[in-house]
Backbone as CSV, one residue per row, in Angstrom:
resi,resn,N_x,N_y,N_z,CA_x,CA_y,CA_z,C_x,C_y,C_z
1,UNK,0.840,-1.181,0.000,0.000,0.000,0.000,0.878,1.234,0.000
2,UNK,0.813,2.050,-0.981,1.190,3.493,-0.820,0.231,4.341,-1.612
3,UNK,0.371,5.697,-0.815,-0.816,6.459,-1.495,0.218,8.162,-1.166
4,UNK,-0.374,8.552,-1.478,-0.304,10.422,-1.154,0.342,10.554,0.596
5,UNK,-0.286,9.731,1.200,-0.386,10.569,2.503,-0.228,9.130,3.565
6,UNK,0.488,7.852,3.015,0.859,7.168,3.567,1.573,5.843,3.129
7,UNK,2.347,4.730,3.704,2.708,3.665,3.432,2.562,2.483,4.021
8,UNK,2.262,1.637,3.278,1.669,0.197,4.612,2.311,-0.875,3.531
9,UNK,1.931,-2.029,4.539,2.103,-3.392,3.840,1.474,-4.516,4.435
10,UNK,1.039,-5.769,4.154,0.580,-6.816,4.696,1.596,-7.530,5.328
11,UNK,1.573,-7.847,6.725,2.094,-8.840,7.416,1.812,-9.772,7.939
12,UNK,3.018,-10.559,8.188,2.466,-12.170,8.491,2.428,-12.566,9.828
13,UNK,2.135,-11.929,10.944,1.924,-12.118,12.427,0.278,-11.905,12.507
14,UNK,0.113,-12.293,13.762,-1.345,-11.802,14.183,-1.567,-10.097,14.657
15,UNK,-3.074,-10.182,14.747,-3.203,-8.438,15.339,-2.365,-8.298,16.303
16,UNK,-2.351,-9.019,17.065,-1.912,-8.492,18.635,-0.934,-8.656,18.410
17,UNK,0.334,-9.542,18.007,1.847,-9.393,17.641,2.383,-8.392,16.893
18,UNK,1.442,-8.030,16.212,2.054,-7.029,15.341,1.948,-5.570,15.880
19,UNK,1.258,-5.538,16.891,0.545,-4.606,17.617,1.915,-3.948,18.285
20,UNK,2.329,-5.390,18.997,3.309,-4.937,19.919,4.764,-4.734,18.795
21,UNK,5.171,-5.403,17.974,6.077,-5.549,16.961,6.428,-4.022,16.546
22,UNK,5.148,-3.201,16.592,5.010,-2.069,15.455,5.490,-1.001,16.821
23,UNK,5.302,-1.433,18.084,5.478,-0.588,19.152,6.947,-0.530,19.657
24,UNK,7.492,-1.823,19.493,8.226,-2.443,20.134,9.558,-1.704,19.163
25,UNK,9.706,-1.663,17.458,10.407,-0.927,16.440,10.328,0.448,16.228
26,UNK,8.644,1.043,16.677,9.137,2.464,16.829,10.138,3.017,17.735
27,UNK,9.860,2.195,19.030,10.793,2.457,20.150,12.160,2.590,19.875
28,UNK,12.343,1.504,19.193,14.192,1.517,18.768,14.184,3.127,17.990
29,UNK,13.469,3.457,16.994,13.490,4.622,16.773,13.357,6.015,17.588
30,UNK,12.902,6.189,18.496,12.791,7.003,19.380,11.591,7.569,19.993
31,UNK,10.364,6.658,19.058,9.386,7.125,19.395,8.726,6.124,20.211
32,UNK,7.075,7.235,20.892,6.602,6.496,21.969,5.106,6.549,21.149
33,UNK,4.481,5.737,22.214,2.763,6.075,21.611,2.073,6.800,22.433
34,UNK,1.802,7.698,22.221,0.809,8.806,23.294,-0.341,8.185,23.078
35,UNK,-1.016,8.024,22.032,-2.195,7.577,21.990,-2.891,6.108,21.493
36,UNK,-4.215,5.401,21.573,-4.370,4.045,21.224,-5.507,4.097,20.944
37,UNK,-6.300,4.491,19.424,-8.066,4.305,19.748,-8.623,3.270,19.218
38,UNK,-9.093,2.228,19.816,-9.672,1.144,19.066,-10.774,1.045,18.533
39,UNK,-10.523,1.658,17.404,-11.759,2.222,16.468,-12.987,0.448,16.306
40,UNK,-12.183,-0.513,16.650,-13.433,-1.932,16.385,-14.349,-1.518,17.435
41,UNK,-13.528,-1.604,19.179,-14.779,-1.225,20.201,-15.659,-0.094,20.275
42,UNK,-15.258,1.001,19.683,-15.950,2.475,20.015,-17.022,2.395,18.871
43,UNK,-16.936,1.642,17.767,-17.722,1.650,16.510,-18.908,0.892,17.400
44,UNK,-18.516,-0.299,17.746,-19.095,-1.343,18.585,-19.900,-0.599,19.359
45,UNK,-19.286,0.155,20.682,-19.867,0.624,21.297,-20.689,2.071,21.190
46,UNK,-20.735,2.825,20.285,-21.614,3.747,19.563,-22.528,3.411,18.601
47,UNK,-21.997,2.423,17.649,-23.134,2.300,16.458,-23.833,1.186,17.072
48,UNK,-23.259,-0.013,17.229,-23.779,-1.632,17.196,-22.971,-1.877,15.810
49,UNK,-22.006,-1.202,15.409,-21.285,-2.145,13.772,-20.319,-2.758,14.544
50,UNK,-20.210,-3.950,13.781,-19.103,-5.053,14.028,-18.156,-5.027,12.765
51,UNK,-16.890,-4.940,13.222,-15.751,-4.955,12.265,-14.617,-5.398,12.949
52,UNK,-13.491,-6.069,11.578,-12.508,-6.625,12.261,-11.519,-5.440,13.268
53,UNK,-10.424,-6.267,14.035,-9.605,-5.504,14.705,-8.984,-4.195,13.906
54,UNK,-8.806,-3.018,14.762,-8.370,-1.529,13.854,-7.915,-0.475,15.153
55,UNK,-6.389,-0.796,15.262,-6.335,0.682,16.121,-5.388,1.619,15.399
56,UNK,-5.805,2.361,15.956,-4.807,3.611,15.571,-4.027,4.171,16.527
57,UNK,-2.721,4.450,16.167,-1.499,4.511,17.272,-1.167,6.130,17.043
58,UNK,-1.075,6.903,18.128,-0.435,8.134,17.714,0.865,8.088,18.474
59,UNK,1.757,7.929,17.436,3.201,7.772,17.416,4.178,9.562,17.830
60,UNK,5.160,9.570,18.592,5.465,10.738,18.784,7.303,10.650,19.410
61,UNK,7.725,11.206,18.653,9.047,11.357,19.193,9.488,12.874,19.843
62,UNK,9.670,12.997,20.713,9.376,14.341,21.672,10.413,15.006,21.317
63,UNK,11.544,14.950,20.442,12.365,15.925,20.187,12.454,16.374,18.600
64,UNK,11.484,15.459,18.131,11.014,16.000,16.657,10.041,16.797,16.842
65,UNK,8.884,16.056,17.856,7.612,17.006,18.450,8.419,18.577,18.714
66,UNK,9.283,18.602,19.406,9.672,20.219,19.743,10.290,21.377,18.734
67,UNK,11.469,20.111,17.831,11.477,20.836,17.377,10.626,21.382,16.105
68,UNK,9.805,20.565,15.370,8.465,20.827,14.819,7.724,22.044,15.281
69,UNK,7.090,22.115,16.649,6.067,23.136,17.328,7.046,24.302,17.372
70,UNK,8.721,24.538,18.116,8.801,25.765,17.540,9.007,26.491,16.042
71,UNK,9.482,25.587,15.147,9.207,26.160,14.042,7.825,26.847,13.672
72,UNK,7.372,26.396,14.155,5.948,26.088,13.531,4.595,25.538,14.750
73,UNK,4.334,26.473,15.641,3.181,26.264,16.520,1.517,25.441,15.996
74,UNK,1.534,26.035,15.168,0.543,25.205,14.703,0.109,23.717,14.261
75,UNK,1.504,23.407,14.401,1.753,22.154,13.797,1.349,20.701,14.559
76,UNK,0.609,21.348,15.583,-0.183,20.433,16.445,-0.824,19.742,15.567
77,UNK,-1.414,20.532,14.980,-2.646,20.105,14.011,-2.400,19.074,13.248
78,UNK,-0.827,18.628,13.213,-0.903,17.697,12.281,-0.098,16.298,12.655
79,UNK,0.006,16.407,14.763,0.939,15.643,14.825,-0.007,14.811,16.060
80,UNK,-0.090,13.900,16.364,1.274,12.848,16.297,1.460,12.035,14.818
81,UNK,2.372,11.431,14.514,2.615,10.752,13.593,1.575,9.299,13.608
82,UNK,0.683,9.238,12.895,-0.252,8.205,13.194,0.080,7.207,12.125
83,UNK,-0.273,5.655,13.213,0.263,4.378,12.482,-1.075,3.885,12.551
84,UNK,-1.639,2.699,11.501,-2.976,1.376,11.831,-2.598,0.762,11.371
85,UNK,-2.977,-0.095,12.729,-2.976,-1.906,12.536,-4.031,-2.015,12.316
86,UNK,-4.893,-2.432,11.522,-5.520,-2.910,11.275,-5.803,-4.674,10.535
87,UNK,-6.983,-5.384,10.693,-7.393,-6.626,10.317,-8.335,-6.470,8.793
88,UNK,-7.650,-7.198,7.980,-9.379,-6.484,6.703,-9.958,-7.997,6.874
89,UNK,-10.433,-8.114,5.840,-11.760,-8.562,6.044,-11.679,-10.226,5.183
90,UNK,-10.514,-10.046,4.575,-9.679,-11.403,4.757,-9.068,-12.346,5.898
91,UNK,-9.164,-11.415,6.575,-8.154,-11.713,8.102,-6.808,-11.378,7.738
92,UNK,-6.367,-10.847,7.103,-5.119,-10.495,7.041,-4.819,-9.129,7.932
93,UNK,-3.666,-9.330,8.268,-3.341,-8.133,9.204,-2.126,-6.772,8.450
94,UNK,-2.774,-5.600,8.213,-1.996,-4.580,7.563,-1.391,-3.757,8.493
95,UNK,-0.627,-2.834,7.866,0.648,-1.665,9.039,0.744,-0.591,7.869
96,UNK,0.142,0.451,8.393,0.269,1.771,7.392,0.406,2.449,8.502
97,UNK,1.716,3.921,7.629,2.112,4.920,8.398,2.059,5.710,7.779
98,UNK,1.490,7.201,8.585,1.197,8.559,8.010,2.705,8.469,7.310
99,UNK,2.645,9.352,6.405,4.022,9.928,5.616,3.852,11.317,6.185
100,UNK,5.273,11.854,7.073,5.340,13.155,7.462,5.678,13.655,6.243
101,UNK,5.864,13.497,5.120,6.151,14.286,4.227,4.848,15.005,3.615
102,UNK,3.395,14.667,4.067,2.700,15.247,3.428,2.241,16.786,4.406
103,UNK,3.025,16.562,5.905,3.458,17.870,6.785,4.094,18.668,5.721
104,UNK,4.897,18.735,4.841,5.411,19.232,4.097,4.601,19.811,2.564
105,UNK,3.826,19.560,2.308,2.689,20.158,1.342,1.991,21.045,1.702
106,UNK,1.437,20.933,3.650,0.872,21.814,3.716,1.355,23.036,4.901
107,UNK,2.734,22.760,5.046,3.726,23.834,6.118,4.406,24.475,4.965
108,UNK,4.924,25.675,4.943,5.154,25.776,4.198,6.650,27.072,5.167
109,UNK,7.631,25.905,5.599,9.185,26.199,6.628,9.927,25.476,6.074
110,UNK,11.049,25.586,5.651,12.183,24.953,5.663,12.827,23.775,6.887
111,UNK,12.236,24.484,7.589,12.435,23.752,9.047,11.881,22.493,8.993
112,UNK,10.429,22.469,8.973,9.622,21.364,8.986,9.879,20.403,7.743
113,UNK,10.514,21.328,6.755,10.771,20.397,5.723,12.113,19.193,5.907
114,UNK,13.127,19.813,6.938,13.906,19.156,7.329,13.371,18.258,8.294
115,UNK,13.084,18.394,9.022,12.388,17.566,10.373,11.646,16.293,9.797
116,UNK,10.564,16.894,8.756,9.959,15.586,8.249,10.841,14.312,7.474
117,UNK,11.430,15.189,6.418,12.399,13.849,6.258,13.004,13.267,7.495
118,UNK,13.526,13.958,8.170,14.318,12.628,8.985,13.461,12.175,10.146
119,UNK,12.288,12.370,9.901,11.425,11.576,10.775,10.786,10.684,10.105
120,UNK,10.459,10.315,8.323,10.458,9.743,7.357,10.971,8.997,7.412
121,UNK,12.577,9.308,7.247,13.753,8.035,7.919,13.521,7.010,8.853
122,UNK,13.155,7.490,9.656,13.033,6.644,11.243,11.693,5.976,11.077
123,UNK,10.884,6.364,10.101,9.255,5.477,10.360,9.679,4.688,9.518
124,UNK,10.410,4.796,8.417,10.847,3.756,7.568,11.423,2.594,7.762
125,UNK,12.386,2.731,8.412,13.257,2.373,9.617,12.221,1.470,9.950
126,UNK,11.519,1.466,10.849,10.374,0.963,11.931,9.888,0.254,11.178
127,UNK,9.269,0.654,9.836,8.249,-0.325,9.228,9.131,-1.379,8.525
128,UNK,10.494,-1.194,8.089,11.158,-2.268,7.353,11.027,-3.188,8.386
129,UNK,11.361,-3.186,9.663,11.477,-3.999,10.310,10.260,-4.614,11.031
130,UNK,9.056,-4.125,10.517,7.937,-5.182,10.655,7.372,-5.931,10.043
């Protein structure tokens, strides 16, 4: 999978291994997960829809985070770096990651333009190794 505004691939572990796999390789990179929404239960528990496993990870490395926000305060808006695990409907289990480079289409700093690549680097990094 690649598109505009992200990169994934199919892997061969289960949800929950890969869960931790995808956590376990950002780490070596430097990042942490601030956030975890498990979009299967909240669907579940708001609509009544049933769907396979799907979380979404907001990924964050706190010294890209800083230096990002002072360049560029606003740039909340576009961070944390978000990863999904998700299950489709094969049962296969996928791993897509925001591309910070599309921070870069719509910032418009030199700064951030540096920052994103080499935070590009490091998710890359992470995902080869899942």
């Amino acid at each position: 999978m690649k598109n505009r505004y992200g990169f994934g691939k199919t892997v061969d572990l289960d949800f929950e291994s890969t869960l931790k796999k995808v956590g376990e390789e950002l780490a070596k990179e430097g990042f942490g997960i601030l956030t975890e929404i498990d979009v299967q239960a909240t669907l579940k528990k708001k609509l009544g829809a049933d769907m396979p496993p799907y979380r979404i990870l907001g990924a964050c490395n706190p010294p890209f985070a800083h230096r990002a926000i002072s360049a560029e305060p606003t740039i909340g808006l576009l961070l944390p770096c978000n990863v999904v695990v998700r299950q489709d409907d094969a049962g296969k289990v996928q791993v897509e990651f925001m591309d910070p480079e599309v921070m870069v289409q719509l910032v418009d700093r030199a700064e951030v333009q540096g920052i994103a690549a080499e935070v590009r680097e490091r998710l890359q990094r992470a995902f080869a190794a899942i």
